[in-house]
Backbone as CSV, one residue per row, in Angstrom:
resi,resn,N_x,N_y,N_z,CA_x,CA_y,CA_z,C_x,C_y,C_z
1,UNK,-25.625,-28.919,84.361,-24.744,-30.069,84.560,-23.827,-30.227,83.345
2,UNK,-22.307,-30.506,83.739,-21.364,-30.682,82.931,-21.482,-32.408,82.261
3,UNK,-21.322,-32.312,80.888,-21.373,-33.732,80.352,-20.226,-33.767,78.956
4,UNK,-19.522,-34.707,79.329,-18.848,-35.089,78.198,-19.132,-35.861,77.617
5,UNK,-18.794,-35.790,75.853,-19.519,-36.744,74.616,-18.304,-36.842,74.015
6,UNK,-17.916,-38.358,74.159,-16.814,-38.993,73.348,-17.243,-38.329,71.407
7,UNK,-15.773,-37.807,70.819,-15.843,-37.514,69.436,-15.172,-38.738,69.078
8,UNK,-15.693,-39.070,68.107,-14.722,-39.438,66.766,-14.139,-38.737,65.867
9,UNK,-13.192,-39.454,66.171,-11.947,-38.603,65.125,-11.497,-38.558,63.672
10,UNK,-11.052,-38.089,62.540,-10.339,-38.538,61.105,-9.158,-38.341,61.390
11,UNK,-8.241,-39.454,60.534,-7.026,-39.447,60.922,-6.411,-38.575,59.956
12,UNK,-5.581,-37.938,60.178,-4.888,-36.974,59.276,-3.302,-37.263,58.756
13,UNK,-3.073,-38.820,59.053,-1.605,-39.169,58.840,-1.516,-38.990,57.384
14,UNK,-1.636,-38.156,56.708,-1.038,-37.972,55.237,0.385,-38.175,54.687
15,UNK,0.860,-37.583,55.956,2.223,-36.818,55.792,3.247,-38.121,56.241
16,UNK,2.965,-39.245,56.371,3.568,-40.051,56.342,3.894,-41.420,55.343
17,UNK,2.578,-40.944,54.183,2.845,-41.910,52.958,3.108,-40.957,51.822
18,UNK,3.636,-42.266,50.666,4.484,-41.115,50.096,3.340,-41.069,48.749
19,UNK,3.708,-40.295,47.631,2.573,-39.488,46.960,1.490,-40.389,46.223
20,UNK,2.382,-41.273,45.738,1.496,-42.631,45.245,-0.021,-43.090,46.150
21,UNK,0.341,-43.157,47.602,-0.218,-43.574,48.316,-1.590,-42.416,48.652
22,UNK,-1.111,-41.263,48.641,-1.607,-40.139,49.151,-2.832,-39.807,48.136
23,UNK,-2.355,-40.432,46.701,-3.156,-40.229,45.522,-4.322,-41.530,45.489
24,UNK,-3.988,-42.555,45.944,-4.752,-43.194,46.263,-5.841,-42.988,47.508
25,UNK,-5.547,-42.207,48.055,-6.282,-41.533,49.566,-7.176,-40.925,48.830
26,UNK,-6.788,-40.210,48.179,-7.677,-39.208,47.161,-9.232,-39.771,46.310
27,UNK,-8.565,-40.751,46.107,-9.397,-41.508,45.144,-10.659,-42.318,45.843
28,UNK,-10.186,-42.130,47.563,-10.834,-43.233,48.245,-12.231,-42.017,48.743
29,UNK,-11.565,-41.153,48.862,-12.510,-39.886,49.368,-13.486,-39.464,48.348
30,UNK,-12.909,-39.604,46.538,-13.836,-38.937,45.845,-15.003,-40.259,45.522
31,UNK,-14.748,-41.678,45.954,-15.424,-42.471,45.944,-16.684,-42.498,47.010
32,UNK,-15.941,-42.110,48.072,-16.701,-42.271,49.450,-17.515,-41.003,49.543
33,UNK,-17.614,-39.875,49.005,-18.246,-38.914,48.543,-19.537,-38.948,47.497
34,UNK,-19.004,-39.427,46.234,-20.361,-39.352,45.423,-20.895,-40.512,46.086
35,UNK,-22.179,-39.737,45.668,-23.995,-40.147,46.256,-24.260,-40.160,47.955
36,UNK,-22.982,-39.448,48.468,-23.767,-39.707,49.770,-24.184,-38.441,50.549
37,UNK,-25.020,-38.188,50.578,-25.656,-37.281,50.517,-26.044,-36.505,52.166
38,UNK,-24.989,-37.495,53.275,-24.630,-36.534,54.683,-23.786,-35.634,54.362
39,UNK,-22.881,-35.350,53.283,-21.619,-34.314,53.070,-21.753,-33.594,51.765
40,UNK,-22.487,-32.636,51.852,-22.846,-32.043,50.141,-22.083,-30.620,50.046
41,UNK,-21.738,-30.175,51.508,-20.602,-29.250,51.481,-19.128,-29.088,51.341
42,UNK,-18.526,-29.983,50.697,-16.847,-30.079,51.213,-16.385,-28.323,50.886
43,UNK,-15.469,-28.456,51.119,-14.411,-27.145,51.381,-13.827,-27.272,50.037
44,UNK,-13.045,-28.449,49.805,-12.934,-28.295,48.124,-13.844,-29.525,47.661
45,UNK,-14.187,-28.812,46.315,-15.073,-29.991,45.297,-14.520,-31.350,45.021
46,UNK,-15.195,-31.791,44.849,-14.399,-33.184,43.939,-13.760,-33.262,42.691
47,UNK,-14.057,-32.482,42.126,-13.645,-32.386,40.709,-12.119,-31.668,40.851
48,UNK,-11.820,-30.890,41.960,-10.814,-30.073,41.994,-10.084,-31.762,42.784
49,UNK,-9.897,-32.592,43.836,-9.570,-33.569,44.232,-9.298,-34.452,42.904
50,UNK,-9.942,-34.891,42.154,-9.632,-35.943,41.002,-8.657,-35.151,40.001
51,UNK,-8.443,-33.397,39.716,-7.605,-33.131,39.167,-5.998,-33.205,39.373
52,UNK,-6.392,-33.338,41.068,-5.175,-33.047,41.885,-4.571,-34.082,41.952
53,UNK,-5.095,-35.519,41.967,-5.042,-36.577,41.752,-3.865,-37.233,40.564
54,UNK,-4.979,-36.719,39.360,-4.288,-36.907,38.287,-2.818,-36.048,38.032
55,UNK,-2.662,-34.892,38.951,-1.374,-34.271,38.175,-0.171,-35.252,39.287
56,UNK,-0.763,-35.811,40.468,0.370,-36.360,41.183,0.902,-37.881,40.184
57,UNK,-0.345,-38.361,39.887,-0.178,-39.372,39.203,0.899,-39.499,37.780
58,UNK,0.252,-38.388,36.707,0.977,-37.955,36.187,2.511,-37.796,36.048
59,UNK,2.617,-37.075,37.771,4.346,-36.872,37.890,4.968,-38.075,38.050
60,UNK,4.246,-39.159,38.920,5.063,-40.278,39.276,5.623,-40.981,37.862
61,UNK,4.349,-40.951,37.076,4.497,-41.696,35.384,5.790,-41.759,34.730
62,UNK,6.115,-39.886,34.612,7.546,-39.177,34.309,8.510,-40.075,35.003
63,UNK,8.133,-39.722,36.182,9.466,-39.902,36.981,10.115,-41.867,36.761
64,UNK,9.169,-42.182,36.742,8.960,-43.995,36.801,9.699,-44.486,35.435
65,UNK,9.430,-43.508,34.136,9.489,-43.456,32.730,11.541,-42.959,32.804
66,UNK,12.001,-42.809,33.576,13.612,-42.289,34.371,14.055,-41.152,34.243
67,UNK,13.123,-40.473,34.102,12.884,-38.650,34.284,13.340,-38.229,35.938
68,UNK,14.078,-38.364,36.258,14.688,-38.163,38.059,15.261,-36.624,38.535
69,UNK,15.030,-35.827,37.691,15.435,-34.659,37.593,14.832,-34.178,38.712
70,UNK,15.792,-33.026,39.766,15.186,-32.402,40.973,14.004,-31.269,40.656
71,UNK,14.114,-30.856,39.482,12.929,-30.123,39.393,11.634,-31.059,39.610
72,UNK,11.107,-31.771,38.680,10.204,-32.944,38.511,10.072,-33.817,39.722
73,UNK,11.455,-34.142,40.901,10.737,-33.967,42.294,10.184,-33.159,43.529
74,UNK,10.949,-31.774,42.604,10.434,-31.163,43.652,8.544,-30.494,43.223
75,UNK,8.569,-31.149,41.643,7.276,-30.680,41.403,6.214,-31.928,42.224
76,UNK,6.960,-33.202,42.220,6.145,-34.350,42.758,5.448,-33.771,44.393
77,UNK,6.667,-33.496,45.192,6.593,-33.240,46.188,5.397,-31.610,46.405
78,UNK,5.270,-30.824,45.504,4.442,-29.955,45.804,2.953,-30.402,45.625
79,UNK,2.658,-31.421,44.336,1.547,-31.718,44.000,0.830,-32.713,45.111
80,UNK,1.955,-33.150,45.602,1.243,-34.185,46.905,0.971,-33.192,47.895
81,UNK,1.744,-32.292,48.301,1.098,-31.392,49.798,-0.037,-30.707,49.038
82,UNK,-0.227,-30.407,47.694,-1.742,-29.619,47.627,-2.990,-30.401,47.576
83,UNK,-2.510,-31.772,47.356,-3.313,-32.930,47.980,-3.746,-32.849,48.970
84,UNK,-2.428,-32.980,49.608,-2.952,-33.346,51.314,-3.636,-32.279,51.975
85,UNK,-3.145,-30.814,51.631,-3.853,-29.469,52.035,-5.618,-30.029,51.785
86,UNK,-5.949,-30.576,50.725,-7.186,-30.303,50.688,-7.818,-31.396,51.027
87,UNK,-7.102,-32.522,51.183,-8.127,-34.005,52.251,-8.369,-33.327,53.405
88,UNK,-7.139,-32.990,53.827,-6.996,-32.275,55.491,-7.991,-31.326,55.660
89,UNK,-8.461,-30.370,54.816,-9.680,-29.629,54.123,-10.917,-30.047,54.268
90,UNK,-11.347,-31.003,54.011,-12.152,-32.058,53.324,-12.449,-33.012,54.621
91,UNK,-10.937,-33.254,55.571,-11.251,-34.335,56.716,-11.714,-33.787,58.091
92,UNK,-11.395,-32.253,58.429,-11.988,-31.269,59.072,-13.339,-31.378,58.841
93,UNK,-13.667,-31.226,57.972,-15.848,-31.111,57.305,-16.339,-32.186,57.919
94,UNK,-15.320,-32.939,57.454,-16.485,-35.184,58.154,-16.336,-35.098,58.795
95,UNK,-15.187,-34.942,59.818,-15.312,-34.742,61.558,-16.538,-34.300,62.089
96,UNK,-16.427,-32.914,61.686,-17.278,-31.901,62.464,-19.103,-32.604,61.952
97,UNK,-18.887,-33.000,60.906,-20.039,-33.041,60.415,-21.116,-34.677,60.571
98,UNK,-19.794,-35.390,60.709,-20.548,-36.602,61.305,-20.880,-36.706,62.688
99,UNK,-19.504,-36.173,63.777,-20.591,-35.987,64.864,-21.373,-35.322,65.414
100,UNK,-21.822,-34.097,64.286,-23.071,-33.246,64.942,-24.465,-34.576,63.966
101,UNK,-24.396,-35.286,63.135,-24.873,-36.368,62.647,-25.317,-37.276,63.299
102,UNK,-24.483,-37.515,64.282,-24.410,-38.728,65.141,-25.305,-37.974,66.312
103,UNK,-24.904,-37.000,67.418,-25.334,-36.391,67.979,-24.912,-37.265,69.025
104,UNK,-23.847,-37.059,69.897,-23.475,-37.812,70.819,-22.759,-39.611,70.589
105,UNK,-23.397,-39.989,69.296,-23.024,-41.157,69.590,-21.839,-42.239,68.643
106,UNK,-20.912,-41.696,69.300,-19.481,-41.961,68.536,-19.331,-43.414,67.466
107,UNK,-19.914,-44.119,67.857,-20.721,-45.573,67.029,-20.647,-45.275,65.659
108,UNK,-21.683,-44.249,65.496,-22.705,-43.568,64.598,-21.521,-43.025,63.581
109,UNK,-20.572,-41.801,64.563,-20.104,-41.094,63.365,-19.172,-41.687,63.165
110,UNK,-18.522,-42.717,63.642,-17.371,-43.257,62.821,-17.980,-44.124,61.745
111,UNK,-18.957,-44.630,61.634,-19.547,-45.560,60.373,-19.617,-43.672,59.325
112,UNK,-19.940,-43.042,59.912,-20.238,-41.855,58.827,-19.134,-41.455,58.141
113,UNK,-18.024,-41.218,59.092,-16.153,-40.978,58.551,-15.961,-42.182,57.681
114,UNK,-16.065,-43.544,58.121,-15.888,-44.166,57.078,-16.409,-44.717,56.110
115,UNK,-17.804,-44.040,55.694,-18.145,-43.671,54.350,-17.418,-43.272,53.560
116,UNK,-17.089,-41.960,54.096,-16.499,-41.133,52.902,-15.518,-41.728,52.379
117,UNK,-14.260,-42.897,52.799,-13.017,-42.641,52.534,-12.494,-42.601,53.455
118,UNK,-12.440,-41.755,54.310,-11.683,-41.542,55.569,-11.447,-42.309,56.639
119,UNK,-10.082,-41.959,57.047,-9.701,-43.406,58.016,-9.985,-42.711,59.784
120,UNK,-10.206,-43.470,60.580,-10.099,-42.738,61.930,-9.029,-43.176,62.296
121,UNK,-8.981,-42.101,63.614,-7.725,-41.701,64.245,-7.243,-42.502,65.469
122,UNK,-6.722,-43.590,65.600,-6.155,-44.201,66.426,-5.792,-43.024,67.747
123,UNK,-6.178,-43.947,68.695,-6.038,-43.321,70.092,-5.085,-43.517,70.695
124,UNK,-3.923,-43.012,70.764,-2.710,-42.861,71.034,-2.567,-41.609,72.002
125,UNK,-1.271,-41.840,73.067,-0.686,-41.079,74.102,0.377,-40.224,73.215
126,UNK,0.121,-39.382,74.162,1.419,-38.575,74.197,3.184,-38.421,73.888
127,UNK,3.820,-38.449,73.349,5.175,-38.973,72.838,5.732,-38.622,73.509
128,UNK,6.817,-39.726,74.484,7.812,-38.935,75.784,8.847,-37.725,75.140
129,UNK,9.122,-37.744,74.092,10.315,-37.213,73.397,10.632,-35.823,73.544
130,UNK,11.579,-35.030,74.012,11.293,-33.597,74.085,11.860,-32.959,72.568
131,UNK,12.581,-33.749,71.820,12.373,-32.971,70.455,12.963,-34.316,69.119
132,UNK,11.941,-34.577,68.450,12.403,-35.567,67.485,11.434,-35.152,65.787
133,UNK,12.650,-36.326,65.225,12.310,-36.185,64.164,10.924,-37.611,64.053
134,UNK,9.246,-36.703,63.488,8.586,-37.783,63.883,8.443,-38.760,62.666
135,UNK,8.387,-38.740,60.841,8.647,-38.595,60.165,8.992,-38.213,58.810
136,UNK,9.848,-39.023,57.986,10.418,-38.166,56.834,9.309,-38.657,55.296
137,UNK,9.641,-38.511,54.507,8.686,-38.623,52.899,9.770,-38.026,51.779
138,UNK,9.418,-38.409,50.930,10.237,-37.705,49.095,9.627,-36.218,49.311
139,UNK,10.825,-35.596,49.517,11.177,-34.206,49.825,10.766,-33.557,51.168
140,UNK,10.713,-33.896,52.238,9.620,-33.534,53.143,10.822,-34.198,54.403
141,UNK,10.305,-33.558,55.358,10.513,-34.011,57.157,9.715,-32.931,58.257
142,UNK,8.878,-34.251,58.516,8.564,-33.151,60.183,8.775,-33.683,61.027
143,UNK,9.229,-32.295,62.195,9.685,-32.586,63.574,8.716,-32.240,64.420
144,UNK,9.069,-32.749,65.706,8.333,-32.217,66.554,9.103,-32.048,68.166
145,UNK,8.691,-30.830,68.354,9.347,-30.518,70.195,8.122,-30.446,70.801
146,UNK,8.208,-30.193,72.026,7.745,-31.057,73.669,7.169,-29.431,73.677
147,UNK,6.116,-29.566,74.066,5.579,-27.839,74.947,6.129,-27.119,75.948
148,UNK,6.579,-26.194,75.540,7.568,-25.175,76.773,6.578,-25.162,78.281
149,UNK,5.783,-24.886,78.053,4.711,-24.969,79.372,3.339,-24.743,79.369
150,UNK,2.679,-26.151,79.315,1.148,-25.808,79.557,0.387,-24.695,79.737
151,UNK,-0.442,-23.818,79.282,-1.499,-23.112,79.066,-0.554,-21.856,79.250
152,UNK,-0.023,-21.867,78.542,0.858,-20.604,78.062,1.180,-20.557,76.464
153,UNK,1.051,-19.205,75.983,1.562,-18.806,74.960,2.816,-18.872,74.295
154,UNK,3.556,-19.487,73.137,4.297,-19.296,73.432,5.056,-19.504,71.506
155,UNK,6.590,-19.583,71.472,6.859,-19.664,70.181,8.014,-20.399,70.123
156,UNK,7.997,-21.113,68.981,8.939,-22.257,68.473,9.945,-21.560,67.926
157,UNK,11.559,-21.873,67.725,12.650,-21.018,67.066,13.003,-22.478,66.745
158,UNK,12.996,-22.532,65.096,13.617,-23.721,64.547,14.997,-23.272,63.321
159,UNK,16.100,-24.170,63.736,17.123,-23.394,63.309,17.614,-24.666,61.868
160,UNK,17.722,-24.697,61.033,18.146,-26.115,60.158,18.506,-25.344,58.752
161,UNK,19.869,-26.912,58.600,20.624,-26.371,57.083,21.072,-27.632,56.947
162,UNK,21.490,-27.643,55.771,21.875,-29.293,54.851,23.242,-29.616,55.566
163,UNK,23.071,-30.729,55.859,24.936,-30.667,55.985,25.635,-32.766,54.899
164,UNK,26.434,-32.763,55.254,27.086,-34.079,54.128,26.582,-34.866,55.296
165,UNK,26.777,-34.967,55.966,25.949,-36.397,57.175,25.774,-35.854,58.642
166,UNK,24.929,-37.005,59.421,24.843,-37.576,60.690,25.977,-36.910,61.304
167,UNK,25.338,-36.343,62.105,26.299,-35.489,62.959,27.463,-34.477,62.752
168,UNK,27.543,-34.037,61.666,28.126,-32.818,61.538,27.142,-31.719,61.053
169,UNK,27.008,-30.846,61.428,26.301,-29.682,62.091,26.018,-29.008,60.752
170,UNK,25.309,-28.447,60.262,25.742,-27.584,58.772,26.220,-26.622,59.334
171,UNK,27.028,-25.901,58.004,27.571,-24.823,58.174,26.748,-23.415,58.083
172,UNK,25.711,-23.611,56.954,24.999,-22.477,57.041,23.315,-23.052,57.693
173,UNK,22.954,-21.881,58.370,21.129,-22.403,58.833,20.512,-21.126,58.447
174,UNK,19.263,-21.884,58.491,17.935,-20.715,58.143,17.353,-21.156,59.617
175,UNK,16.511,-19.691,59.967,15.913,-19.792,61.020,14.415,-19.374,60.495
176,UNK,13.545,-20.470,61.458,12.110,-19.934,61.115,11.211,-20.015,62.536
177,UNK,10.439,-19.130,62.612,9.315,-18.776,64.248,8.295,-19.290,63.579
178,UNK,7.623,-20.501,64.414,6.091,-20.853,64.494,5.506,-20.390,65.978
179,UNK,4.248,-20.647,66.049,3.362,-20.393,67.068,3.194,-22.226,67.378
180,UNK,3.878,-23.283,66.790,3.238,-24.352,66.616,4.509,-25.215,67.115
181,UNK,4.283,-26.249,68.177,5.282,-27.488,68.381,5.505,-28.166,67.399
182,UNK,5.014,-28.364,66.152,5.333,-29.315,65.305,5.532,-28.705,63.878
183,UNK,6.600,-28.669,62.903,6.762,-28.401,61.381,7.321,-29.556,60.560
184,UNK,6.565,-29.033,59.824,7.241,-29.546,58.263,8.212,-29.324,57.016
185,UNK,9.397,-29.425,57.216,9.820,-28.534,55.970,10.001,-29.336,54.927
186,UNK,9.823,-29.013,53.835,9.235,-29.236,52.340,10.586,-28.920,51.481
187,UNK,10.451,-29.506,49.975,11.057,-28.653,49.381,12.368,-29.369,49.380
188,UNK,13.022,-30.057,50.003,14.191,-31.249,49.987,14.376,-31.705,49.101
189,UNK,16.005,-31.772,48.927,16.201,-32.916,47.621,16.474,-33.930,48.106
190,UNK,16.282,-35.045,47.754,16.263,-36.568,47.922,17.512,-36.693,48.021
191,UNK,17.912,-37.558,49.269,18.874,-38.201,49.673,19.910,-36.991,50.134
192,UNK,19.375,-35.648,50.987,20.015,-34.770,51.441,20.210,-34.956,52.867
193,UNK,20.706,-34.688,53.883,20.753,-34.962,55.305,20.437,-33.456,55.507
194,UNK,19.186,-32.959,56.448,19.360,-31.872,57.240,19.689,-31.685,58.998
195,UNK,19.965,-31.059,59.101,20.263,-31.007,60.983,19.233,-29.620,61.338
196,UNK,18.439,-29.876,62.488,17.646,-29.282,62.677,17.927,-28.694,64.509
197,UNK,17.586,-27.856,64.886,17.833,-27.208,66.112,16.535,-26.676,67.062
198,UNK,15.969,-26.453,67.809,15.092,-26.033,68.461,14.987,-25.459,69.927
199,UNK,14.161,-24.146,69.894,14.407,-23.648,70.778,13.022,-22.959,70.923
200,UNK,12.617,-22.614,71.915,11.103,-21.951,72.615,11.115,-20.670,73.268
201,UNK,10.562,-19.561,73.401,9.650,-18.584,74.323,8.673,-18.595,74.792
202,UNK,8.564,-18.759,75.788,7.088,-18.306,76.760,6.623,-17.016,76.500
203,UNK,5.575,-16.809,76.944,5.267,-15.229,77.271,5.717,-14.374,78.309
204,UNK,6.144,-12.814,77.964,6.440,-12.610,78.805,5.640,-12.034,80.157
205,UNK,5.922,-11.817,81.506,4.843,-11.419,82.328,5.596,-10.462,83.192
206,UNK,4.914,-9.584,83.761,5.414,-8.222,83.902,4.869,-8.060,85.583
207,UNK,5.550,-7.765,86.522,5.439,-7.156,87.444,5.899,-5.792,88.318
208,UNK,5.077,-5.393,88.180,5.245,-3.824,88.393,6.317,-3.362,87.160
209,UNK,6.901,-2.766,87.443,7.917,-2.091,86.404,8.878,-2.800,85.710
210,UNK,8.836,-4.537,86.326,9.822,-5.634,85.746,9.155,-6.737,84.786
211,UNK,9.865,-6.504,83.576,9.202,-7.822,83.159,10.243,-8.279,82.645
212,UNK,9.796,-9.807,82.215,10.949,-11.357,81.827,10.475,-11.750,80.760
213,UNK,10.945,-12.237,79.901,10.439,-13.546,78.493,11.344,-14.604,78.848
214,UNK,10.953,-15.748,79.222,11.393,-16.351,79.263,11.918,-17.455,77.500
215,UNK,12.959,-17.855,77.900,13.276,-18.278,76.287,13.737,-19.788,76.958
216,UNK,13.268,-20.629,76.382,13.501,-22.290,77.031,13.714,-23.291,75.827
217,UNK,14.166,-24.566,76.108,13.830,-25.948,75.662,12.958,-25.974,76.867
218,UNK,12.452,-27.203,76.939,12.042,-28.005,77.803,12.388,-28.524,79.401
219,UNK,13.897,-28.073,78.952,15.166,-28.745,80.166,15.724,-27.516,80.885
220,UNK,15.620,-26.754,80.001,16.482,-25.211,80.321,15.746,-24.004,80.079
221,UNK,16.128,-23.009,81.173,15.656,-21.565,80.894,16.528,-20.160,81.455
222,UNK,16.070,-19.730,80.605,16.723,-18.064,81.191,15.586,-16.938,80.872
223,UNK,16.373,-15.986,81.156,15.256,-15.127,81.021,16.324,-13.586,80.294
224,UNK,15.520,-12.855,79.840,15.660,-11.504,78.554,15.510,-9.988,79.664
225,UNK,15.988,-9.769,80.252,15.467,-8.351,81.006,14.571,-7.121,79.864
226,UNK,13.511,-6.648,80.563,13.025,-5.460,79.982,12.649,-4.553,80.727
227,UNK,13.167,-2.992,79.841,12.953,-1.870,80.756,11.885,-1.378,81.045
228,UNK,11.588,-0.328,82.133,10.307,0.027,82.341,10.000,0.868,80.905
229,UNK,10.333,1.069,79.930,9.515,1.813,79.040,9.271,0.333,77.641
230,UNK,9.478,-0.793,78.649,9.036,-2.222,77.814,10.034,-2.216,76.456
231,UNK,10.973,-1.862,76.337,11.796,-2.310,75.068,13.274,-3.164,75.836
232,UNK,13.254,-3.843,74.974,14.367,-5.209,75.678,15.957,-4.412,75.652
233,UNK,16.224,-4.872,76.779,17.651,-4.540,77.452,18.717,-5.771,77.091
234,UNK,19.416,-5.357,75.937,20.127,-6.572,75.421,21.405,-6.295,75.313
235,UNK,22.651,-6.869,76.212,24.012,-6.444,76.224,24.390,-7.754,75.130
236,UNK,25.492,-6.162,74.345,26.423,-7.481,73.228,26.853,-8.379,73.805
237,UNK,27.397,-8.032,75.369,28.451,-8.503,75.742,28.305,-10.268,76.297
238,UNK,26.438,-9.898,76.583,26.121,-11.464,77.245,26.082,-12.320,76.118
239,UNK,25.769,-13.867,76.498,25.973,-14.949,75.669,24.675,-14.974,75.254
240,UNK,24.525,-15.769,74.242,22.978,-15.887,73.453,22.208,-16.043,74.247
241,UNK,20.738,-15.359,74.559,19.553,-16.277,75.602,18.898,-17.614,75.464
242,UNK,19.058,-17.787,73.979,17.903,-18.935,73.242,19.100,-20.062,73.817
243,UNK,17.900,-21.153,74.610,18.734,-22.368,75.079,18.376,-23.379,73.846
244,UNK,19.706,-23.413,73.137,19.307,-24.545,71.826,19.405,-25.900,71.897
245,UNK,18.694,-26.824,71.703,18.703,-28.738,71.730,20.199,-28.843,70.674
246,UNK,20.870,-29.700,71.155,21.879,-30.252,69.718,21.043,-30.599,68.591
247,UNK,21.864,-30.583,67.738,20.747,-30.959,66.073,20.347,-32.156,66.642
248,UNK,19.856,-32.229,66.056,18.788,-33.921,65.042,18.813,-34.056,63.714
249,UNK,19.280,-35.072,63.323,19.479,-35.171,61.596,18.216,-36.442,61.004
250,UNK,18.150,-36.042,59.560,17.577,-36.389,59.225,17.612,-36.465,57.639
251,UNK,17.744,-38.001,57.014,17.814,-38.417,55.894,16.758,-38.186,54.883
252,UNK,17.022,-37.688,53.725,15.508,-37.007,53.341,15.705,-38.354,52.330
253,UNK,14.339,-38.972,51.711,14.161,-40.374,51.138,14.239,-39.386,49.574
């Protein structure tokens, strides 16, 4: 007999406060950690967390002291994601580990998650949006697009470059392939506008001697011809396949 057992969740919103805050997260975990003795495994130590701590802290000091230099934010901004890399580290372990603790009974492991520090995860739907910016932080923005199609394989084409404002397009872009609906890009200078683009592939599927990749948004599709010896049949002459969303811009804080 099939049975489902409600989990409790850790919330992983890191990426939406900014480093000050994030360092205080830190502090709440290495508290909620010593002496308790359901979590004696983390992924990283504590001692490596309170160092990590102190160098974010550190940077803000500088920066607060009117040290504003883009190096010194873009060092702020790295010391907080190696933060967050390792709560996120750290918030994976209490999950898994309070409700095999609990053993069915979701009650149980959320008093255990919030021992440590850790916040749970609000139960929230689905976002109608087929591609937005969800949000931004000091040096940082993530987006997120809509799934090309349920229980299929498939890959993200994200296209983005700086431009002077809201709605003019940059002139130059970098392109990057995830396996993942949602990124982060890092590394921003404060008070830059980027415009961001998005576009998807399915997998392709092959019948008899024909196969397709389909390349989509959400709204739109076409398809890539390939020959029977499986290498793609690509005329200069046709128009691009990748169906691209208009940008989305986004104010970096």
């Amino acid at each position: 007999m099939k049975t489902t057992i409600k989990k409790a969740k850790v919330s992983f919103d890191f990426r939406s406060q900014d480093a000050a805050r994030v360092a205080t997260m830190g502090d709440a975990t290495v508290t909620g950690f010593t002496g308790n003795t359901n979590f004696t495994a983390l992924v990283v130590p504590l001692v490596t967390i309170t160092t990590q701590v102190t160098a974010v802290r550190n940077t803000l000091r500088t920066i607060a002291a009117g040290n504003t230099s883009k190096a010194l934010t873009a060092q702020l901004a790295q010391q907080s994601n190696t933060l967050m890399f390792s709560l996120v580290a750290n918030g994976h372990y209490v999950e898994d580990t309070a409700n095999i603790l609990a053993a069915g009974d979701e009650k149980k492991a959320e008093q255990l998650i919030l021992a440590t520090g850790y916040k749970l995860k609000k139960k929230t739907t689905p976002h109608p949006r087929d591609f937005e910016v969800v949000e931004t932080g000091v040096g940082w923005v993530h987006l997120r697009a809509k799934k090309a199609e349920a229980k299929k394989q498939e890959a993200h084409i994200w296209r983005y470059g700086l431009t002077l404002k809201k709605g003019t397009p940059p002139e130059t872009v970098i392109t990057r392939i995830t396996l993942e609906a949602d990124i982060i890009i890092t590394d921003l200078a404060s008070s830059t506008v980027v415009g961001v683009q998005h576009a998807s592939i399915t997998s392709a599927t092959r019948t008899g001697a024909t196969s397709v990749a389909s390349t989509q948004t959400s709204k739109a599709a076409t398809s890539i011809p390939v020959s029977k010896s499986r290498h793609p049949l690509i005329s200069h002459a046709s128009s691009e396949p990748y169906q691209w969303t208009d940008f989305i811009y986004a104010v970096i804080p």
